[in-house]
Every structure is written in structure tokens, then in C-alpha cells.
N, C-alpha and C positions, 0 to 999 in steps of 0.2 A: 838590679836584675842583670845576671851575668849576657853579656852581647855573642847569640850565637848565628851560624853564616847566614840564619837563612831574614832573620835582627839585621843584621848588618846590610845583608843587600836589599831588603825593605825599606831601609831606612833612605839608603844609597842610591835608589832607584826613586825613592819619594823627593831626596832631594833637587837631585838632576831633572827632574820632569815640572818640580815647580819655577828652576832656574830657567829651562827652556822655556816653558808658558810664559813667564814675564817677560824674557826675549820675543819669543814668537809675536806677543801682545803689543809690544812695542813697535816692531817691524809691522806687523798689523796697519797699526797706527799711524806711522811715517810713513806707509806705503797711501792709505786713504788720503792724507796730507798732500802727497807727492800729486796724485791724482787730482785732489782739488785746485791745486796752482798750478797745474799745467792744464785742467783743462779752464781755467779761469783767463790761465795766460793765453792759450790755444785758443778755446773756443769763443773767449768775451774780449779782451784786454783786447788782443789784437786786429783782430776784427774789426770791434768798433772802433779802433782809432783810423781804422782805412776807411770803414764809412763816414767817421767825423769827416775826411780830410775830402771823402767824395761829397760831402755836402757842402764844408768851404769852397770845393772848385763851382758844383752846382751855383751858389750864391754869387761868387765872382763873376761866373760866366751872364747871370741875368743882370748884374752892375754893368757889366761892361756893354751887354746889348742894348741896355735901357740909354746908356750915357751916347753911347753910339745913333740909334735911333734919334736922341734930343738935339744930338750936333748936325746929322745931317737930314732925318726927315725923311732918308729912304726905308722900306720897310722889312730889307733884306736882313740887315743891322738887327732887327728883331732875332734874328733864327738864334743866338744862342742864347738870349732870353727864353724862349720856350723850350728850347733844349734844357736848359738849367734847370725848370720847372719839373720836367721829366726824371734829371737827375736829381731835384730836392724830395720830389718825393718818393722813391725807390731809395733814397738813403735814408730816409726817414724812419720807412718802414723795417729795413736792416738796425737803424739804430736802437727802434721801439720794440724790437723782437731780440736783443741783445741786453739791449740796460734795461729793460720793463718797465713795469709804470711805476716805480719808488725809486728810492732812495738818493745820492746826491747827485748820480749820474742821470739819471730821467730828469732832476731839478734841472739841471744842466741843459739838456736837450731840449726840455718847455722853456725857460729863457732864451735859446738861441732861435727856436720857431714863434715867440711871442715876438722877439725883436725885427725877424723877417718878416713877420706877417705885418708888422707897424710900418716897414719900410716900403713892404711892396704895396697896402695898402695908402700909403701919404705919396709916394713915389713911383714906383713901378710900374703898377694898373694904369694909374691916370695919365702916364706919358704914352703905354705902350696903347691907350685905348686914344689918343690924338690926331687928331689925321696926317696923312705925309704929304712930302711936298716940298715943305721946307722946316728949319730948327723950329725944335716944339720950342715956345712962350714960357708953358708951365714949366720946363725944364729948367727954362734960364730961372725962370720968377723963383724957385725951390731949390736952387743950386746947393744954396748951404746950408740947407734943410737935410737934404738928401744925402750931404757928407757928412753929418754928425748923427743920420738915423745909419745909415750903410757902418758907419765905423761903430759905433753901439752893438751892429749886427758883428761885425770883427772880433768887436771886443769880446761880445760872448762867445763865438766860434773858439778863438785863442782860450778865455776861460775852460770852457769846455776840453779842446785838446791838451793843455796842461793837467787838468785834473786827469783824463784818462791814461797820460804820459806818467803820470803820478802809482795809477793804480798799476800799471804793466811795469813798470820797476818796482811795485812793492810785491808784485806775484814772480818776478823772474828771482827779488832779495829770496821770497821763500823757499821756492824752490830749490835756491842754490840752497839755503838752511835745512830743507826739508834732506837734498841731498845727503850732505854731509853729518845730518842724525841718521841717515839710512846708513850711510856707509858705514860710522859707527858702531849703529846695531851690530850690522852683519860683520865684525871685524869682532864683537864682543861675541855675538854666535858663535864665529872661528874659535877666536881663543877659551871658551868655555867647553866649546866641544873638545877642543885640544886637553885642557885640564882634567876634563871627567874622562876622558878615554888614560891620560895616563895617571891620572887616579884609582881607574877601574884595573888599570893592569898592575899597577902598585899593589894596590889592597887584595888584588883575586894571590897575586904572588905573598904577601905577607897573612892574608887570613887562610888560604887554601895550599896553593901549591907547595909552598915552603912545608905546614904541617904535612899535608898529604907525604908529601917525598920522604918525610922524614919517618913518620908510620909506614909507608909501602916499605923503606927499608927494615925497619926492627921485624917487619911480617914478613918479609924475604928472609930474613936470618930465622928466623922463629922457622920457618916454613923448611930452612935447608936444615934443621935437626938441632939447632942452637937454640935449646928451650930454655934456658938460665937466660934470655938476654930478656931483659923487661920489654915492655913495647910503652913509650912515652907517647904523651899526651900535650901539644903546643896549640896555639890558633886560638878558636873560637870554642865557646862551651862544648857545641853538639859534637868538634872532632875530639875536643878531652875527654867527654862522654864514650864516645866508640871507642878509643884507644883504651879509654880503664878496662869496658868490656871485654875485646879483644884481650888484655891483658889477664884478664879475671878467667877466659877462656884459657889460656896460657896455663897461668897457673895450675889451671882442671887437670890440665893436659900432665902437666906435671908431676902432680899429685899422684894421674892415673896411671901414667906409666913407671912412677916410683912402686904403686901397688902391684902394677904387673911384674914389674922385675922382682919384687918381694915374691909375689904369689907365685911367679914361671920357677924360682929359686925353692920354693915347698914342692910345685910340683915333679921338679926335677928330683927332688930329695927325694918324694916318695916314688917317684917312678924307678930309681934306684934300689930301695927295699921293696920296691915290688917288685922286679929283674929279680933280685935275693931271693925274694919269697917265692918266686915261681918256678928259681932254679933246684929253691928246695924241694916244692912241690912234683918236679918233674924228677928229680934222683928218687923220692918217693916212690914214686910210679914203678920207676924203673927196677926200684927194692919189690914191691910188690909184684910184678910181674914174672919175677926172674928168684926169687928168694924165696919170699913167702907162700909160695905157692909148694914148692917141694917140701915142707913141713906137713901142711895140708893133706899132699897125696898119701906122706907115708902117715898121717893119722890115721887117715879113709882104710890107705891098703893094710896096719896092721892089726885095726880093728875087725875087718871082712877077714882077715889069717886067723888073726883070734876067733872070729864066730866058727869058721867052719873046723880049725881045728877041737874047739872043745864044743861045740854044738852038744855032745850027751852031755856036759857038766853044768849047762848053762841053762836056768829054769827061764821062763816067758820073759820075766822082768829083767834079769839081764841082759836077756833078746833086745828086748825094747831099749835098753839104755846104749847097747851095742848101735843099734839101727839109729836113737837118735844122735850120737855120735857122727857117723858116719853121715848121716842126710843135712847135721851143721857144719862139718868139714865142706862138701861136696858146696853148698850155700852159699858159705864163704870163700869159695874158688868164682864163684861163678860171680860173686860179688864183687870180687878184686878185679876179674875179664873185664865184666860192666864199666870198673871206676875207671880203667885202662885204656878203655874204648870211650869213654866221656874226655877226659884229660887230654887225649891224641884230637880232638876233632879240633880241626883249626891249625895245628901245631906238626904233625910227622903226616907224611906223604900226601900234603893240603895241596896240590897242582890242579889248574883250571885247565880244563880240555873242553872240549863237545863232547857230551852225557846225552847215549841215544835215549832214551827212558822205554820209549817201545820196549828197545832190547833188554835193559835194564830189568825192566818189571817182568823179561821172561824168564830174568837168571834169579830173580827172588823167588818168581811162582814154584820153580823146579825146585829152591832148594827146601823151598815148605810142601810140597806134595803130599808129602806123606799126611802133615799135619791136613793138607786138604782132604785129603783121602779120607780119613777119618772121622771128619766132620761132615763129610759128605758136603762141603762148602760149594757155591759158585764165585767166580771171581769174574768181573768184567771190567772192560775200562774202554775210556774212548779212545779215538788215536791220540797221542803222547808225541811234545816235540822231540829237539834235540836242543838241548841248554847246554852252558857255559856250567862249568863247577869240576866236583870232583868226583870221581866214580864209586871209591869205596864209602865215601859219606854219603851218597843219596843212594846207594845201597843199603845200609843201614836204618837211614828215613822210611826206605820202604817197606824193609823187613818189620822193621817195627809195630809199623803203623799196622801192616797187612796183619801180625802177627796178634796184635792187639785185638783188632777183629772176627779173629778166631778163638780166641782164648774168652772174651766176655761175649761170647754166643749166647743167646736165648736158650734154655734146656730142653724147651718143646717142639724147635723151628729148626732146619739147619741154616746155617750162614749165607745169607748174601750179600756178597762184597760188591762196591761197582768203584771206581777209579775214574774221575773224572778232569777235565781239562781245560780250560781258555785263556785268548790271552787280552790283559787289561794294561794300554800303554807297556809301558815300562817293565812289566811285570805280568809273569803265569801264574794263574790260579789256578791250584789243586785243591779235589776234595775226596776223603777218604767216605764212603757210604757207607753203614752195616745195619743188621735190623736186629743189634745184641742186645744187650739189657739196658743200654743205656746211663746218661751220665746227668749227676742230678748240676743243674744248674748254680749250683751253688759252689759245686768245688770245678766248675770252669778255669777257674785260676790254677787251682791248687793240686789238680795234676800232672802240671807241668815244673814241680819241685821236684829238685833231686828226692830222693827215699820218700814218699809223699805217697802213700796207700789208701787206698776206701774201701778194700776188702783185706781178712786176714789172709795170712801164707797157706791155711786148708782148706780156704776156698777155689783162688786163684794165684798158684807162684807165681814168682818174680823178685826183681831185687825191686823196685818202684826208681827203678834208673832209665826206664825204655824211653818216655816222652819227654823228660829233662835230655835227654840225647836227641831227640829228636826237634828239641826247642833250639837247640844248641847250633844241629847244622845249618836248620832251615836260615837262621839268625847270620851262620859266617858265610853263608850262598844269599845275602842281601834282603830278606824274604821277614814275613811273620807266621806264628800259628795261632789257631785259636780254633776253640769249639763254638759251632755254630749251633744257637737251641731256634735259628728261627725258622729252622725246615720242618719243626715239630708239629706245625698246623698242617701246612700241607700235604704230608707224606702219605704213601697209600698202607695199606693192611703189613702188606709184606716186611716192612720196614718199619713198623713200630714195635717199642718205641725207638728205639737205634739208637746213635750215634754218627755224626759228621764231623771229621777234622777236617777245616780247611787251612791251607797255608798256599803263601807265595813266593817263588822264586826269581829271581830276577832274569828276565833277557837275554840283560850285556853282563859280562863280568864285571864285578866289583872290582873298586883296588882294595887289593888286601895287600899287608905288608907279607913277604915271604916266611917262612915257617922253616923250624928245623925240622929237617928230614930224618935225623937220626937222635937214637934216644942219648940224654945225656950222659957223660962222664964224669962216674963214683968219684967223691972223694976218696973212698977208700972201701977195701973190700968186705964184703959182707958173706957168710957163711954160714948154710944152713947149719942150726944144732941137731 
């Protein structure tokens, strides 16, 4: 199983904690130790060998009154006989609350008070209970009675202080031993804690820091745009793990900006032939505008020459072929205007100003009058802001639109128009109202195609270029259009079944890239035939 950091300092951390515990346990230990021979030495050892030695003085001092009393008879010589008695047994009691009632030391203490009690009983009592006066009798008569019961009492005394002389050098031996296991330990705690700390900095430098530095650089060069540099993988599993990833992201990266540079390289290409194609397109325009149109007129005009000058020659039918002539001339004028006025949107005299639209929509109303006139139309509108755009193309939007709603009027209602306004964030909403014939929901889409008809030419002219123009500005002024069928429940009498374009214009100005203002320059000249 490959060892990764977080293995390694599991393992590193288990080890160190079990060394410490067996230390710790140990100090533990010699510390308990330390305590028990000091307080053995402290509180027993020493102790009781001051009360042993208070009990030897106690025992001499009633030898010495008793011998004293027997030599002279006076009963003063008694006082440190009873004095001693005093002190035997207050030492007594220090000794029997120090050594307790077992073991070899209480044996000790019941021998040296069995021997006292033999002495003071055969000797002691019966001199100090004698009358005074003159030398006790009994004293002489037991003289050397009294010296080998009193020395018996020595003997034990001395037994006694040896063995406790015994046990307070074998608690001070331990102590010093217990000492020097403790210092030891804690000398082995040092140096192990010294070990594992520079082990811990060894190992964090050889399993981490080292990798880490070494990955933070290939990702710093990776990062400053040296994508060719691999990013390597040292240490522990989990960092060779991250560095492949990182590396495998690299690669991505690589990959993907090899595709971009491939792909920026097509798109450049075709942006290129499209530049071509649109400068073909716009010499186009510029041919049709300015060429093909004076073909046209003199079709028209010498067809209208021809009618009126042979009018008596010419029976119905070639009336008609005259007329259809001239009314497909006149058509195709008006179709090349249209393609002229579609192509320029965006492209020749596109500048953003402030568009009062108020004023706006009063230079469209005037220049359709007549057509209002005739239709006996109403037009309304609510107040209108002033936007960001271009004048001649949201004059165009309007004519359109306006015009659009005159032209597919209802046959039995006159026109009502209403022009409506608000503003949503970012963006004005306009809606065009009329109560004309109406647009079937289905071709919503597909009125907005260039040449894209739903009636024929003898119902209602046009080239089917107006709302593809109209799709076109609303689009380079930021905006959408579309037809709205959902006003078709709630609309009153007047206004069915209608029609609503809504569309939106933008606020602020877009960025648009700038436009050439002027038409392009022929390859070479062109001449009407």
C-alpha cells in the first residue's frame, strides 16, 4: 500500500504518543516510588528513630532514679523515674502509631516493652514502692539482677535502633535510586522529544515541503503561460496523485488552447471571406442603386412613349402587355430601393444621437397623411421617450410599421392605430396596435423573412422586405421584435381581430463597431446599356 502524508503522519503521530505514554508511565512510576521513600523516610524512618532514642532516654532516666533512690533513700532521686514513665509512654504511643502492630518493627518495640516491663516489674516498682530513709535492702539484695534485666532492656533498645538505622538507609539507598531512574526518565523524555521534533521537521521537509515547492514551481511556470512545462509528481502518494491531476488539467489546457488557436485560425479565415463577400455584396448594392436602375426607368419611360404614341395601333392586349411591363419595371425599382435600404441598415450613416421619438413619429405621421387621409385612419400614441440610436433607421421602423397598419386594414372598419410605450430595466418597450385583419399565428416567425408573403401582389403590394427591415434595426439599436397573439383574449370590439408588434429598444447605447459612412469603391466602371 503506497504511504500517503496523511499514512505517514498517522502512523507518525501513533508512534510518538505510544513512546511518550511508556515514558510518561514510567515517570508515573518513579514519581509514586519517589513519594513512597520519602514519605517512609520522612514520615516513619525518621520519626520513629527519634522516638526510639526518646524512649532509650525515657528508660535510662527511670534506671538512673531507681539506682539513685536505692543508694540514697531520699525520695527526690525518684522525680526522673516518673518523669521517664511519662516519657515511656508518649514514646510508646509515637512508636505504636508509626510502626503499627506488625511486622519486624512493632516485633522490635513488643521486645523492648516486654523487657521494660520485666525490669520495672522484678526491679523498679518494688524499690520505688520502699520506704525512704535510708539505702533500699532490695536494691542491694537484686543488684545484679537488676544489671542484666536493665542491660537485656539495652540490648533490645540498641536491637531495635539498629534495625530502624537499617530501614532509613535502605529508604534514603532508594530514594537516591528512585532519584536517579527519575532523572533518567525525564533526560529520556528530553531526548525523545528532541528526536521526534527533528524528525517531525525532517519528514514534514522530505514528505511535504520539498514536494510542495517543487509543484508550487512547475504551477507558477504553468501559471506564467509555460504550458509545455509538465508539472512532476515527488513525496507521498496523495501529492503524486494531485500533481498527475494538475498535470492532466495542463494538458486540457493544452489541448484546448491548441483548438482555440486552430479554431481563432478558421475563424480568422472565414472572417476574411466574409470582409470579401460583403465587400462584394456592398459594390452590389452600390451597382444596383446607381446602374441598374436607369435601365429600368428607360424600360418604364419607353414603354409609356410607345403606349401613347401608338395608342390607335395598339388593340387591349397589347395595352395590357404595355401596362404589365411597365408596372414590373416600376416593381423592380422599388425592389432594388427596398434591397438598398435593407443592406445600408447598420453600415452608411449608422451614428448614435438622442432620437426624440415624440418628434420622430410626428415627421412619419406627416409624411403618410395622405395615406391617413384616405383611410380615414386614427393614430395615437402615448408620450414617447428620447433614445440613444440613429434617426433615419428608427424612422424607417416607424414608417413601416405605421404603414403596415394601414395597408392590412379591415375592409369594413377604418384603421385604428395606437403607439404605445414603457420602460423595463435596461430596455423600452414598444407596441404597434391596429384592429386590421390580422396575423395568423403560425406565420409569427415568418414574417419577418426577407421576400416572405401571406398575401399575393393583387391583394396587398410590397416587395415582403418592410419587417425583415424592420427586424434588422430594431436588432443593430440592441432591441427584439415579435408578434404578440396574447392580447387576442382581451382586446375590446374595436380592435379585433388586429394585430400587435411589440419590440424593444435599448436605453443606453450599445457598442456597435463604427460603419462606413460612404458607399463603396467600384472595382471598375459599370455602364448602363
Amino acid at each position: 500500500m503506497p504511504w500517503t502524508t496523511r499514512r505517514a503522519l498517522n502512523v507518525s503521530v501513533a508512534v510518538a504518543t505510544v513512546l511518550l505514554l511508556v515514558l510518561g508511565g514510567s515517570g508515573v512510576w518513579v514519581h509514586a516510588r519517589a513519594a513512597d521513600a520519602t514519605g517512609r523516610l520522612v514520615e516513619r524512618s525518621g520519626p520513629a528513630l527519634i522516638a526510639a532514642g526518646s524512649l532509650e532516654n525515657a528508660l535510662i532516666n527511670q534506671e538512673t532514679g531507681i539506682r539513685g533512690y536505692a543508694l540514697t533513700g531520699q525520695r527526690q532521686f525518684l522525680d526522673p523515674y516518673h518523669d521517664g514513665l511519662s516519657q515511656e509512654k508518649a514514646a510508646t504511643g509515637r512508636l505504636r502509631a508509626l510502626l503499627g502492630r506488625h511486622g519486624p518493627a512493632a516485633q522490635d518495640l513488643a521486645r523492648v516493652l516486654d523487657r521494660t516491663e520485666a525490669w520495672q516489674r522484678q526491679i523498679a516498682r518494688p524499690v520505688a514502692a520502699a520506704p525512704s530513709g535510708s539505702p533500699v535492702r532490695l536494691a542491694a539484695q537484686r543488684a545484679g539482677e537488676g544489671l542484666r534485666s536493665f542491660a537485656a532492656v539495652r540490648a533490645a533498645l540498641g536491637t531495635q535502633q539498629r534495625h530502624l538505622e537499617h530501614e532509613r538507609a535502605r529508604a534514603r539507598a532508594e530514594l537516591r535510586d528512585v532519584g536517579a531512574l527519575q532523572n533518567g526518565i525525564f533526560s529520556a523524555l528530553a531526548a525523545v522529544g528532541f528526536v521526534l521534533l527533528v524528525l517531525a521537521v525532517v519528514g514534514l521537509r522530505r514528505a511535504v515541503t520539498d514536494p510542495l515547492g517543487t509543484l508550487s514551481a512547475d504551477v507558477r511556470a504553468v501559471a506564467r503561460g509555460d504550458f509545455r512545462r509538465p508539472v512532476r509528481g515527488t513525496g507521498p502518494a496523495d501529492l503524486r496523485a494531485l500533481a498527475s491531476d494538475i498535470d492532466g488539467m495542463r494538458q486540457r489546457l493544452v489541448d484546448e488552447l491548441a483548438f482555440r488557436d486552430e479554431t481563432r485560425a478558421q475563424l480568422d479565415a472565414q472572417a476574411t471571406e466574409l470582409q470579401r463577400s460583403n465587400n462584394e455584396l456592398e459594390q452590389f448594392a452600390y451597382v444596383a442603386s446607381h446602374d441598374l436602375q436607369e435601365p429600368l426607368r428607360k424600360v418604364a419611360s419607353f414603354c409609356q412613349l410607345l403606349q401613347r404614341r401608338n395608342a390607335a395601333q395598339l388593340d387591349d392586349r397589347a395595352q395590357q402587355y404595355i401596362a404589365f411591363a411597365v408596372d414590373g419595371a416600376n416593381r423592380m425599382q422599388a425592389l432594388i430601393n427596398d434591397l438598398l435600404a435593407f443592406s445600408r441598415v447598420g453600415r452608411v450613416h449608422a451614428e448614435h444621437t438622442d432620437v426624440d421619438l415624440e418628434a420622430l413619429l410626428g415627421q412619419v405621421l406627416e409624411s403618410l397623411s395622405i395615406a391617413i387621409e384616405e383611410s380615414a385612419a386614427t393614430v395615437t400614441h402615448d408620450p414617447l421617450p428620447t433614445i440613444p440610436g440613429d434617426t433615419t433607421q428608427l424612422g424607417m421602423l416607424l414608417q413601416n410599421l405605421l404603414s403596415n397598419a394601414l395597408k392590412f386594414r379591415s375592409p369594413d372598419k377604418p384603421p385604428v392605430v395606437h403607439f404605445s410605450a414603457r420602460r423595463t430595466d435596461e430596455h423600452w418597450q414598444f407596441s404597434v396596435d391596429d384592429n386590421g385583419i390580422g396575423i395568423d399565428p403560425a406565420y409569427r416567425e415568418k414574417i419577418f423573412v426577407i421576400f416572405q408573403r401571406l398575401h399575393t401582389r393583387e391583394s396587398y403590394p410590397g416587395t415582403g422586405i418592410g419587417l425583415a427591415l424592420c427586424k434588422k434595426v430594431v436588432e443593430y439599436h440592441g432591441g427584439t421584435i415579435a408578434v404578440d397573439h396574447a392580447h387576442d383574449h382581451d382586446q375590446d370590439q374595436d380592435h379585433a381581430p388586429g394585430t400587435r408588434i411589440t419590440f424593444t429598444l435599448a436605453a443606453h447605447a450599445p457598442a456597435i463597431p463604427a460603419p462606413a459612412t460612404t458607399e463603396p469603391a467600384l472595382q471598375g466602371e459599370v455602364t448602363a446599356s
